[in-house]
C-alpha positions in Angstrom: 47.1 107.1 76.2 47.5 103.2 75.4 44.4 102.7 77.5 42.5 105.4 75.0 43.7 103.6 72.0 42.5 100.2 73.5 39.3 101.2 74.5 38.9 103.0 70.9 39.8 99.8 69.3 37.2 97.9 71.7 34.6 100.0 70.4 35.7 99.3 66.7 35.7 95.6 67.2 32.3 95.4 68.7 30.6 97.8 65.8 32.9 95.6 63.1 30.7 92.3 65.0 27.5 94.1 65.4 28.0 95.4 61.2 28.8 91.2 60.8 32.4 92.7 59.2 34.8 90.0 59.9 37.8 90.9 62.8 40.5 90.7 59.6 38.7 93.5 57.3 39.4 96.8 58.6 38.2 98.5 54.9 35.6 100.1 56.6 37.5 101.1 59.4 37.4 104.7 58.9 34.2 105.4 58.0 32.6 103.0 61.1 35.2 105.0 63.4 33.5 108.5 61.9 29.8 106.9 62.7 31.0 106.0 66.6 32.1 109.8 66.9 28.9 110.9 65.2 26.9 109.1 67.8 29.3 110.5 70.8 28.5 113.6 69.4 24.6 113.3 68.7 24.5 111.6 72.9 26.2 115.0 73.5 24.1 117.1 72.2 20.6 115.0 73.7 21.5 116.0 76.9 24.5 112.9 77.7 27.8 114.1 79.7 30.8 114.1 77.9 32.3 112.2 80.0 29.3 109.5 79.7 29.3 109.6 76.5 33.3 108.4 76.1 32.6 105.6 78.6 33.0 102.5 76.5 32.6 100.5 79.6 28.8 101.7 79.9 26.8 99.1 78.5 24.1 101.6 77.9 26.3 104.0 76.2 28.2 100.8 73.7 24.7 99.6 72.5 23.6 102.9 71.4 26.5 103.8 69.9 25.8 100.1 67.8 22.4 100.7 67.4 23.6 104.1 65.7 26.1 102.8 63.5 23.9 100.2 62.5 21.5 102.9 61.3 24.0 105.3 59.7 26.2 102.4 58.3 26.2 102.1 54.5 23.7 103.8 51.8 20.6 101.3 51.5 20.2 99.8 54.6 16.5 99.5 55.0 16.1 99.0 58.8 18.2 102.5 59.5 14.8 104.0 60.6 13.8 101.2 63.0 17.4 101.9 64.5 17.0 105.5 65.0 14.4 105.4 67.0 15.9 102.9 68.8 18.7 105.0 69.2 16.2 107.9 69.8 14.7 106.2 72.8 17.9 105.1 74.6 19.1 109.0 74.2 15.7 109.9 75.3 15.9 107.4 78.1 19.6 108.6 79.2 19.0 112.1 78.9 16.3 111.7 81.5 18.7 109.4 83.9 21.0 111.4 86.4 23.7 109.1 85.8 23.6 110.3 82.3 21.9 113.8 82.9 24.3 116.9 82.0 23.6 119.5 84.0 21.1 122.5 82.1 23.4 125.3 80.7 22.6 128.5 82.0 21.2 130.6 79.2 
């Protein structure tokens, strides 16, 4: 459970750096912690593993959960389009990768 908590805080720090928040101001803290599990969720439902998706040691998977909070991140933030897609083409990207791949649901 430590490891969990670690790796959460990992993610935190390096969304606080990429949102240039300084390591001492945790103000934001909950509302950057709600963006990483919307962009879990939205690598989810593109077609990413679970699993994948919670891998914080994945390079792939910690810049696009960046690149997401830096589009979802704060009300007027005129480059949040240019980071959606970005985000947009890694999903696309990992969704097409069998390392990333879940498999198709049976409908």
């Amino acid at each position: 459970m430590a490891d969990k908590k670690k790796q959460k805080q990992c993610i935190l720090d390096a969304c606080r750096a990429t949102l240039r928040i300084p390591a001492f101001c945790n103000d934001y803290d909950d509302e950057i912690v709600d963006v990483i599990e919307a962009a879990r969720a939205e690598l989810v439902a593109g077609g990413v593993r679970p699993e994948k998706a919670a891998d914080d040691d994945d390079g792939r998977i910690r810049l696009a959960i960046k690149v997401y909070v830096k589009a979802n991140f704060g009300l007027d933030n005129p480059d949040a389009d240019g980071f959606m897609k970005s985000f947009e083409c890694m999903l696309t990207s990992m969704s097409g990768d069998s390392l990333y791949r879940a498999e198709p649901r049976d409908e």
